[in-house]
DRENMARBA-984591 format. One record per residue (C-alpha): residue in three letters; residue number from 1; x, y, z. Coordinates in nm, 2 decimals. Example, Ala and Ser with C-alpha at 12.3 -4.5 7.8 and 13.67 -1.06 7.14 Angstrom:
# DRENMARBA-984591
r = ALA	k = 1	u = 1.23	v = -0.45	w = 0.78
r = SER	k = 2	u = 1.37	v = -0.11	w = 0.71
END
This chain:
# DRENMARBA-984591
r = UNK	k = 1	u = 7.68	v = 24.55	w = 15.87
r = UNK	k = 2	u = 7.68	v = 24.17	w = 15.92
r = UNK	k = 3	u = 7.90	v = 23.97	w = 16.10
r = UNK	k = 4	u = 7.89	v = 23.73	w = 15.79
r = UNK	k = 5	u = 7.99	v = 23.80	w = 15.40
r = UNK	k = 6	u = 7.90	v = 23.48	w = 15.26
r = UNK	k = 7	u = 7.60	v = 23.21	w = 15.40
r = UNK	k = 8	u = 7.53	v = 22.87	w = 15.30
r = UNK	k = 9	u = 7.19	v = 22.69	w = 15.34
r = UNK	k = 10	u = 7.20	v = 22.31	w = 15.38
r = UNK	k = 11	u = 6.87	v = 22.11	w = 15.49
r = UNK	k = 12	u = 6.66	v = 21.79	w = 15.49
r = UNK	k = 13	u = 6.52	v = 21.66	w = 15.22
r = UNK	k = 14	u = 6.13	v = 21.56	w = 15.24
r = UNK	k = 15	u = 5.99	v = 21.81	w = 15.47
r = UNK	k = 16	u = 5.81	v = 22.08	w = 15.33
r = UNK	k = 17	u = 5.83	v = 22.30	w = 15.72
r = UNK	k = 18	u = 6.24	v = 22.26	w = 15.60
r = UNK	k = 19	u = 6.13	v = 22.43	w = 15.27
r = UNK	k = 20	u = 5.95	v = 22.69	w = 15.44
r = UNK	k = 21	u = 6.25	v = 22.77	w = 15.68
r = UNK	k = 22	u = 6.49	v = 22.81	w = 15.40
r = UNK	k = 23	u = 6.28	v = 23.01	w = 15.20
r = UNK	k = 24	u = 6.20	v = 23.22	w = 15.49
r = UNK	k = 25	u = 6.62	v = 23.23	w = 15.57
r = UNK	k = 26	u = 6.64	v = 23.36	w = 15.17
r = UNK	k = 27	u = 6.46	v = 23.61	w = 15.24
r = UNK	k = 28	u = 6.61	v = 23.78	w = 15.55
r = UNK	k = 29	u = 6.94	v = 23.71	w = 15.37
r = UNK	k = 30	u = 6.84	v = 23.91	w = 15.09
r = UNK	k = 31	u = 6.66	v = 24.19	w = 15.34
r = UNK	k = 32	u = 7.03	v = 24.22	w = 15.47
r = UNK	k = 33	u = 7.21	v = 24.20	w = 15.08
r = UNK	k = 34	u = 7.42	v = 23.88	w = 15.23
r = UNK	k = 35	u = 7.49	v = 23.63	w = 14.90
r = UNK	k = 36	u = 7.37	v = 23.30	w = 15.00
r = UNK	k = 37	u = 7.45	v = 22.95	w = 14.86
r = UNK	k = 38	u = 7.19	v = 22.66	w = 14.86
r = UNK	k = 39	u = 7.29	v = 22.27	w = 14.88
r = UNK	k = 40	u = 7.22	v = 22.18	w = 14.56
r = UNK	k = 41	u = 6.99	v = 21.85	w = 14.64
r = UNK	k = 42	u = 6.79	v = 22.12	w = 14.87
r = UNK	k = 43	u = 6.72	v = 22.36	w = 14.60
r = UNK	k = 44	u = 6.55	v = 22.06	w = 14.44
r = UNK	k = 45	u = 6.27	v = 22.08	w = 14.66
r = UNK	k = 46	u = 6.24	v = 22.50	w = 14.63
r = UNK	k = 47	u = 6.06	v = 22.46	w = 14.29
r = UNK	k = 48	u = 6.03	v = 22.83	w = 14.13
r = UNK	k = 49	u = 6.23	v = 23.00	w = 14.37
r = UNK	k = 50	u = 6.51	v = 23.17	w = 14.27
r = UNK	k = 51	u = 6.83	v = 23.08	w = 14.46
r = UNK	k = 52	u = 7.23	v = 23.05	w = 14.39
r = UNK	k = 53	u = 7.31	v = 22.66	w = 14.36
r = UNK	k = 54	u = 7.63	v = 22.50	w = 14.51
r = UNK	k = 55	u = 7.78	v = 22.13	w = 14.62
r = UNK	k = 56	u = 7.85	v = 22.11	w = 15.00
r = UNK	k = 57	u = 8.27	v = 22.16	w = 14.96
r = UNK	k = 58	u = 8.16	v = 22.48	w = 14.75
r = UNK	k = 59	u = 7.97	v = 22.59	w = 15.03
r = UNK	k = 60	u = 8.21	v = 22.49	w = 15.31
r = UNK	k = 61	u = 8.49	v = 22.70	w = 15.06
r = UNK	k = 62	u = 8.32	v = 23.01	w = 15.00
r = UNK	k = 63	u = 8.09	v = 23.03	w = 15.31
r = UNK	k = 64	u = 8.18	v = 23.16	w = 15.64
r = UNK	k = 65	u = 7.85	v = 23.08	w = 15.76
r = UNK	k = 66	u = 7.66	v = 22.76	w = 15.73
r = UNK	k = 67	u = 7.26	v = 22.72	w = 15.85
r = UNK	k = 68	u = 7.16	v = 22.38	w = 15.86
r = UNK	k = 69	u = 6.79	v = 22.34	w = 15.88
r = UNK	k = 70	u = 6.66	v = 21.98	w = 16.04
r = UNK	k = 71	u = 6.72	v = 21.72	w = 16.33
r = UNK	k = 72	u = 7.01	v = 21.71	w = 16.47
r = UNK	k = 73	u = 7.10	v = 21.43	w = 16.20
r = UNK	k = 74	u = 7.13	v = 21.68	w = 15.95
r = UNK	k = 75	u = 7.41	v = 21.83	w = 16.18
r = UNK	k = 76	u = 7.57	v = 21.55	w = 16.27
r = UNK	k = 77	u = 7.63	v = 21.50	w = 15.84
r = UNK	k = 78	u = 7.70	v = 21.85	w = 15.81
r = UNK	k = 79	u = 7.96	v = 21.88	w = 16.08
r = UNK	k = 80	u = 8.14	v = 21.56	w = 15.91
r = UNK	k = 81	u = 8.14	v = 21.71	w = 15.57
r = UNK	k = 82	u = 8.21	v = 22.10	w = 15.71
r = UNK	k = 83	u = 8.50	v = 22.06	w = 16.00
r = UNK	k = 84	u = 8.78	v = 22.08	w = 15.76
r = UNK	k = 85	u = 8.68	v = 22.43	w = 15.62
r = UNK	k = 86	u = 8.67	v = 22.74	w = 15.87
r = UNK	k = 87	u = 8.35	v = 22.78	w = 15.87
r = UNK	k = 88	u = 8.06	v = 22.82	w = 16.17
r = UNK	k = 89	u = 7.76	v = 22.63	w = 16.17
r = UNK	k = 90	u = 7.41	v = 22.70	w = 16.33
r = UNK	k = 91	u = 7.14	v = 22.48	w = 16.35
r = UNK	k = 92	u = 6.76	v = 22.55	w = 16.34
r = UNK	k = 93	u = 6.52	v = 22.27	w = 16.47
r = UNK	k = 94	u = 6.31	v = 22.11	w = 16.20
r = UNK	k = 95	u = 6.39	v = 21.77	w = 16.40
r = UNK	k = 96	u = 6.25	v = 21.63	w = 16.74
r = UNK	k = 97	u = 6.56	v = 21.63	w = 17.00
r = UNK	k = 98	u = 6.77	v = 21.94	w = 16.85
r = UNK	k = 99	u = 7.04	v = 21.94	w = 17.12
r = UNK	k = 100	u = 7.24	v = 22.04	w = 16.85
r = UNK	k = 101	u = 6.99	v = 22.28	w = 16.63
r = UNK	k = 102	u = 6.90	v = 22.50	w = 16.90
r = UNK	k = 103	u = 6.66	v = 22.76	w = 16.71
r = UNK	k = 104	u = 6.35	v = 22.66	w = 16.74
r = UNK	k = 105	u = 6.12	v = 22.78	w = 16.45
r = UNK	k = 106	u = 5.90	v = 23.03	w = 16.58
r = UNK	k = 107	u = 6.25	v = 23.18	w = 16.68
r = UNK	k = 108	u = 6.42	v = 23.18	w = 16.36
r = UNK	k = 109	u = 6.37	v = 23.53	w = 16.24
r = UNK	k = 110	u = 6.47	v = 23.72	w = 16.57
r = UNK	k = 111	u = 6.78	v = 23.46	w = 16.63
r = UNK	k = 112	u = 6.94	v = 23.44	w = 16.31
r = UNK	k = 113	u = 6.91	v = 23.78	w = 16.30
r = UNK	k = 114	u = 7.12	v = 23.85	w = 16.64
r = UNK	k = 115	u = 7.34	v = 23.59	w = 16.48
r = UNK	k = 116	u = 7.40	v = 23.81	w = 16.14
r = UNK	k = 117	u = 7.46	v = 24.13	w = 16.38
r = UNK	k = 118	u = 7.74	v = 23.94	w = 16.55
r = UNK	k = 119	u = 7.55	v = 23.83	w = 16.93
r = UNK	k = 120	u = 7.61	v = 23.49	w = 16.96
r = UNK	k = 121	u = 7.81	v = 23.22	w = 17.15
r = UNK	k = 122	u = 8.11	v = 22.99	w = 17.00
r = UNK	k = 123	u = 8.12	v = 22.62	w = 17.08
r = UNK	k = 124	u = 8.44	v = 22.41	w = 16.95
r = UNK	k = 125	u = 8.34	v = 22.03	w = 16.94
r = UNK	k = 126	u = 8.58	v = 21.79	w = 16.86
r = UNK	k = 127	u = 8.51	v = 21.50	w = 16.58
r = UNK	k = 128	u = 8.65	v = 21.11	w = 16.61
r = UNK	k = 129	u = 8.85	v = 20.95	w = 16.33
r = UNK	k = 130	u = 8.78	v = 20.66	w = 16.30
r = UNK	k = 131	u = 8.99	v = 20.41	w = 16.06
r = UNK	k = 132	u = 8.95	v = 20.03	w = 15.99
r = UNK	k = 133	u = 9.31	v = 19.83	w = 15.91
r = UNK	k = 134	u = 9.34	v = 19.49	w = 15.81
r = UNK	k = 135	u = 9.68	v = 19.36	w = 15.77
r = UNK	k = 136	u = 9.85	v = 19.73	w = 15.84
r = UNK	k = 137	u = 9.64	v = 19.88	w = 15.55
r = UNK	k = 138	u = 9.35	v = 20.12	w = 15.58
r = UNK	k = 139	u = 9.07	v = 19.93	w = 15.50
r = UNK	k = 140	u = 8.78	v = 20.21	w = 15.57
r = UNK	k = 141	u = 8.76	v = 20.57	w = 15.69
r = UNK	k = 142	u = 8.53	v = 20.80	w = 15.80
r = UNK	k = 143	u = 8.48	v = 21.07	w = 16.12
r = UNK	k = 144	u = 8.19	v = 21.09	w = 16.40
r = UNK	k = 145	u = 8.09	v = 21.41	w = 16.56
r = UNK	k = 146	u = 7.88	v = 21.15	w = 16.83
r = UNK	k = 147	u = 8.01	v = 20.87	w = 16.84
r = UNK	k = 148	u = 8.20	v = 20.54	w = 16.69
r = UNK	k = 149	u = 8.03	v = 20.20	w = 16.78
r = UNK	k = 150	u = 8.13	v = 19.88	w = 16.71
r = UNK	k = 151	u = 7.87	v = 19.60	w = 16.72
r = UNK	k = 152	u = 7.70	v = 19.31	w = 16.58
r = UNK	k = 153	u = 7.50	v = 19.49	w = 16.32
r = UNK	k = 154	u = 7.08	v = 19.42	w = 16.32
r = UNK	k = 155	u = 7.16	v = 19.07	w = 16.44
r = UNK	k = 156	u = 7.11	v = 19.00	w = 16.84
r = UNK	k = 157	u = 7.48	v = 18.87	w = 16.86
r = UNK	k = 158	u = 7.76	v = 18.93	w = 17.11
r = UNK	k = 159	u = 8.10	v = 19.03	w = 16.93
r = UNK	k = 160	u = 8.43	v = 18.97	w = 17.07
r = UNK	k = 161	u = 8.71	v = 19.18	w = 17.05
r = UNK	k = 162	u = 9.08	v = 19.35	w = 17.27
r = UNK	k = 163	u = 9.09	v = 19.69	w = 17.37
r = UNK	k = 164	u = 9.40	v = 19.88	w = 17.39
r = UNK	k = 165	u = 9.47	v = 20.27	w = 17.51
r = UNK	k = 166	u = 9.75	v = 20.46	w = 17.43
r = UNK	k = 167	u = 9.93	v = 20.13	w = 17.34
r = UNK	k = 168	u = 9.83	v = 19.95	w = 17.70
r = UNK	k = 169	u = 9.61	v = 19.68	w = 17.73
r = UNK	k = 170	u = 9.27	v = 19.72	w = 17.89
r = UNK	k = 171	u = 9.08	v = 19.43	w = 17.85
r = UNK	k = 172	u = 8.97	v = 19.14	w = 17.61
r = UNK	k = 173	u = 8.55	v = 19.22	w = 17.63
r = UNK	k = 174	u = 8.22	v = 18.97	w = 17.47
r = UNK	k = 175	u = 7.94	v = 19.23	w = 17.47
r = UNK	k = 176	u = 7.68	v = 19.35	w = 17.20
r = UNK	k = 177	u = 7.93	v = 19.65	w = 17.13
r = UNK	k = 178	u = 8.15	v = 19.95	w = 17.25
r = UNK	k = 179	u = 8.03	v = 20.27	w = 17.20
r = UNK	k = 180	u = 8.30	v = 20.58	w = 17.18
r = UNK	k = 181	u = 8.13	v = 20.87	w = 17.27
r = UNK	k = 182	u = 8.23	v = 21.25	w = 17.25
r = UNK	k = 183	u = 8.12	v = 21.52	w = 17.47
r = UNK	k = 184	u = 7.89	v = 21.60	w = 17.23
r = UNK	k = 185	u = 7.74	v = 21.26	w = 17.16
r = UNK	k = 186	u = 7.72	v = 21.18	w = 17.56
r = UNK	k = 187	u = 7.35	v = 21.30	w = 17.53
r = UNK	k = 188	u = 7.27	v = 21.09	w = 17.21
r = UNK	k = 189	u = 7.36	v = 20.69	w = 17.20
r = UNK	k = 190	u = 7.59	v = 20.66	w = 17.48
r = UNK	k = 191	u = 7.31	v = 20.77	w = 17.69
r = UNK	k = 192	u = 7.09	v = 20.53	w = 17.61
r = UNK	k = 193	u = 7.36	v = 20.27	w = 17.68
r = UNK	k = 194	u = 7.43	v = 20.38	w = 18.05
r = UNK	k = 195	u = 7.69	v = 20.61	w = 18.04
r = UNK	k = 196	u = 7.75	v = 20.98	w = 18.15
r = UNK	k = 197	u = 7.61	v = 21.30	w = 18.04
r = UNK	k = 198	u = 7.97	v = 21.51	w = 17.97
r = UNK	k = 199	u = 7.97	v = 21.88	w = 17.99
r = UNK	k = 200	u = 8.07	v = 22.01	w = 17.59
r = UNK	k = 201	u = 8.31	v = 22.19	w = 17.71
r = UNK	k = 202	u = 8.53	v = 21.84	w = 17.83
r = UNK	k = 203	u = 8.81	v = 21.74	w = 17.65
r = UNK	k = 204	u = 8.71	v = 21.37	w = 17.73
r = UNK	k = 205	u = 8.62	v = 21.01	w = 17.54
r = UNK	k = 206	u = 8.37	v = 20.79	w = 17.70
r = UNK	k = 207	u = 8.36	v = 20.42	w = 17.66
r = UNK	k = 208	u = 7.99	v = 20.26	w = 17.72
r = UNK	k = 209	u = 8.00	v = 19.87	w = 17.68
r = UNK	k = 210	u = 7.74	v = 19.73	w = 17.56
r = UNK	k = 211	u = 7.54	v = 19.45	w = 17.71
r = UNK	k = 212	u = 7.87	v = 19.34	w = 17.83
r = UNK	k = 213	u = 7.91	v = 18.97	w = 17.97
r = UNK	k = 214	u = 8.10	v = 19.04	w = 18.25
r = UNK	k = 215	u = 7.87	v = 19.28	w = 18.48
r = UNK	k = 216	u = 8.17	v = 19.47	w = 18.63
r = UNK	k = 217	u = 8.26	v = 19.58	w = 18.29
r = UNK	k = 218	u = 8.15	v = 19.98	w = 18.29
r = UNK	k = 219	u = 8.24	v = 20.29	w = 18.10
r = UNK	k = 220	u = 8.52	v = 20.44	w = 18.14
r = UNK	k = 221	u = 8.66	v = 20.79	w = 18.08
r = UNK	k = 222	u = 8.92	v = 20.91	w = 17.92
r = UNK	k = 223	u = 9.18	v = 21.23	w = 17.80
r = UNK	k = 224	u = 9.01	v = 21.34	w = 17.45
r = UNK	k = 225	u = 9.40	v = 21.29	w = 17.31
r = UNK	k = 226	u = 9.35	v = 20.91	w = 17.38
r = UNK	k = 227	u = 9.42	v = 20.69	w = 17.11
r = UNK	k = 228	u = 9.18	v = 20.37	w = 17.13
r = UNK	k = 229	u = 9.26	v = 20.06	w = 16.96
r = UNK	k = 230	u = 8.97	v = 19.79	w = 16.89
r = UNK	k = 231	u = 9.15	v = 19.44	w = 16.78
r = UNK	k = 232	u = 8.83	v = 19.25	w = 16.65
r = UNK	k = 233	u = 8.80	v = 18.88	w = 16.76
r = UNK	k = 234	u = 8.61	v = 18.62	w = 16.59
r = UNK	k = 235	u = 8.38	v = 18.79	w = 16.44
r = UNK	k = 236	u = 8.24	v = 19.03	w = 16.16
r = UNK	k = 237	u = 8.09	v = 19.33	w = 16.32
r = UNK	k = 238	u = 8.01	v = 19.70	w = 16.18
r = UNK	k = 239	u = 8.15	v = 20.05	w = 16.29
r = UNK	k = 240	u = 7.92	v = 20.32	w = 16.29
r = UNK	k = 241	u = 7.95	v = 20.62	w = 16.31
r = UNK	k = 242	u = 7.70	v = 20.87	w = 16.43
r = UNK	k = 243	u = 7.44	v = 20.60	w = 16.30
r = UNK	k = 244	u = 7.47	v = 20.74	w = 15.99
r = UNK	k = 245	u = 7.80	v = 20.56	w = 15.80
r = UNK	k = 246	u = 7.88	v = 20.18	w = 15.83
r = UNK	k = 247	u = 8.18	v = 20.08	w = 15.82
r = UNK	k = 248	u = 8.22	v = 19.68	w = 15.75
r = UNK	k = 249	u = 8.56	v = 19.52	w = 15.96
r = UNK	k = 250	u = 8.63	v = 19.14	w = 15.98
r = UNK	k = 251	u = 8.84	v = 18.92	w = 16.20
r = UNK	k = 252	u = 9.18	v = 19.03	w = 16.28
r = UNK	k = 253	u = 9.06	v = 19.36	w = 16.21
r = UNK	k = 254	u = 9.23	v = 19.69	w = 16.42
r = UNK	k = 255	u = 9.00	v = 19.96	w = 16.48
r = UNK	k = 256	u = 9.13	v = 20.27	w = 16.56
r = UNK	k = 257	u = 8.98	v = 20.61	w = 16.71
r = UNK	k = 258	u = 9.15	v = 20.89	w = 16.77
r = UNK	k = 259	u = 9.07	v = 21.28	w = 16.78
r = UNK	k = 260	u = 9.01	v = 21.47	w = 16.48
r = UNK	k = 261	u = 9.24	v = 21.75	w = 16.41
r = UNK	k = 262	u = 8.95	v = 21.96	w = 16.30
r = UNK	k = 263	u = 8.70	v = 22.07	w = 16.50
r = UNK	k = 264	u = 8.34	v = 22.14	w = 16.46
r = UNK	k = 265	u = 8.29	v = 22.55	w = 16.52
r = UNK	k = 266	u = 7.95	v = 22.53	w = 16.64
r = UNK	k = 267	u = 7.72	v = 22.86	w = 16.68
r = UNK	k = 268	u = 7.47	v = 22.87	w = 16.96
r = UNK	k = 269	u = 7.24	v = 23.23	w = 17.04
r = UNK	k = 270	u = 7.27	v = 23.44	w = 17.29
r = UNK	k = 271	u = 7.11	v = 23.30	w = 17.63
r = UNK	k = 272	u = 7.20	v = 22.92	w = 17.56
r = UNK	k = 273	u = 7.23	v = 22.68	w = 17.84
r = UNK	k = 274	u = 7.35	v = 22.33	w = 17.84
r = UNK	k = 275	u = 7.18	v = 22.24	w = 18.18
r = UNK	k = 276	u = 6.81	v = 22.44	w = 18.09
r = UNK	k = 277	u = 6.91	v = 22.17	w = 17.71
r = UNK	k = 278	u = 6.91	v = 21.90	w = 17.92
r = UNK	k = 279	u = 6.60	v = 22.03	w = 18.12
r = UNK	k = 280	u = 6.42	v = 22.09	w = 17.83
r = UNK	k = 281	u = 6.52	v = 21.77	w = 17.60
r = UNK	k = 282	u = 6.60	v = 21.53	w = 17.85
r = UNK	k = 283	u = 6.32	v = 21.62	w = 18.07
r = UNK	k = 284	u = 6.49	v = 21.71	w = 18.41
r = UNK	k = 285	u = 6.22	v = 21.83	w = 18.66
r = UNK	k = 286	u = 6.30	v = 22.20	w = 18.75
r = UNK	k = 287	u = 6.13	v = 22.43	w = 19.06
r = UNK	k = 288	u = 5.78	v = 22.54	w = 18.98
r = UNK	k = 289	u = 5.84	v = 22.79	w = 19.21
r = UNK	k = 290	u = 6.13	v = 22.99	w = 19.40
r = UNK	k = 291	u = 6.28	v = 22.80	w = 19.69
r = UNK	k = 292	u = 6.19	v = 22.95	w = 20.01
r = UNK	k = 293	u = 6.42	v = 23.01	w = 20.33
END
């Protein structure tokens, strides 16, 4: 019997080895008599094959399973879209990176498998909400799995802007951008921007500045229960969030982040490693051979 009554298939759109995956994850569904539920702008792409049709918040209601199949970018949308519903999510690779879609392809079959009899691991990874006020009135919302960055936008532009924690004062800051990080995104953009890889497990906010004009300006991290207030200077600047939703905010502007009260429950296979991850993604150098005495 599987550990699973009802699955949902989401997946990225214009790759036909993403077709092949969730054709392939039909059919091992059906081997097994599990009811499955397709995302209905991927079942598009599946031409004559047969399939059971379904929005994502149909999927996230009736599914107690969720496969995405792509890059970790289709995760990071999924996990947005899925949090709120008590549902698990695992991802298979169809990306480049796949920190986060952790079945590779050629491992699909045998791994989902273990997953449907019920050997697998549970990660919980906590989501950012992140709200833009303007005059006391919510302006723009949205919520980041990664990370929350305010900056310039595509123009090569320092911003200016106050940041306060928990109510206190931290600093006043010109810099290309702040980037709020999660656990979870301390791998992704905040990497690139200097700051520290953070176990998954943490319950922990990182701050990177970026570019920042005062050079003893560095990140800084905090409880994951922080509240983090951004009071825009003057300026127009974006908030992203996991690269993927833009947020406009203006002068005057208070940008808040804060932890999500959902959580992102995230399946990994038996045998997964964050360390052998960040091995195999980030290329860390490993022993070729056993150390001796």
């Amino acid at each position: 019997m599987s550990a699973f009554k009802h699955i949902g298939i989401l997946g990225r759109l214009g790759n036909v080895q993403v077709v092949e995956s969730v054709v392939a994850l039909l059919e091992l569904a059906r081997a097994r008599d599990i009811p499955v539920l397709v995302e209905d702008v991927v079942a598009t792409a599946l031409a004559s094959v047969k399939c059971n049709i379904a929005t994502r918040s149909q999927i996230g209601e009736q599914c107690d399973l969720v496969v995405v199949v792509g890059g970790d970018g289709s995760l990071l949308g999924a996990a947005r879209s899925l949090a709120e519903y008590d549902v698990q999510v695992l991802g298979v690779n169809r990306g480049r990176l796949g920190f986060l879609t952790d079945i590779r392809p050629d491992d699909m079959e045998v791994k989902v498998s273990e997953v449907l009899d019920g050997e697998y691991s549970l990660a919980e990874r906590f989501l950012l909400d992140v709200i833009v006020e303007r005059d006391g009135v919510a302006v723009a919302h949205s919520h980041a799995l990664n990370d929350a960055v305010v900056n310039s936008g595509g123009s090569a532009r320092m911003i200016s802007f106050d940041l306060y924690m928990n109510d206190l004062f931290v600093y006043s800051q010109d810099s290309d951008g702040l980037i709020v990080s999660t656990p979870t995104g301390s791998t992704a953009y905040s990497l690139s921007g200097g700051g520290p890889i953070m176990h998954p497990d943490l319950d922990a906010i990182v701050l990177v500045p970026m570019f920042p004009h005062t050079l003893s300006a560095r990140p800084i991290v905090v409880g994951g229960n922080t509240e983090i207030k951004i009071i825009i200077g003057d300026c127009y600047p974006y908030v992203s969030c996991d690269g993927q939703i833009h947020l406009n905010a203006a002068p005057g502007d208070v940008v808040t982040i804060r932890k999500n009260t959902h959580s992102l429950k995230l399946i990994h296979p038996i045998g997964h490693n964050f360390y052998a991850a960040c091995r195999d993604k980030l290329g860390w150098s490993g022993r070729l051979t056993e150390p001796t005495g």
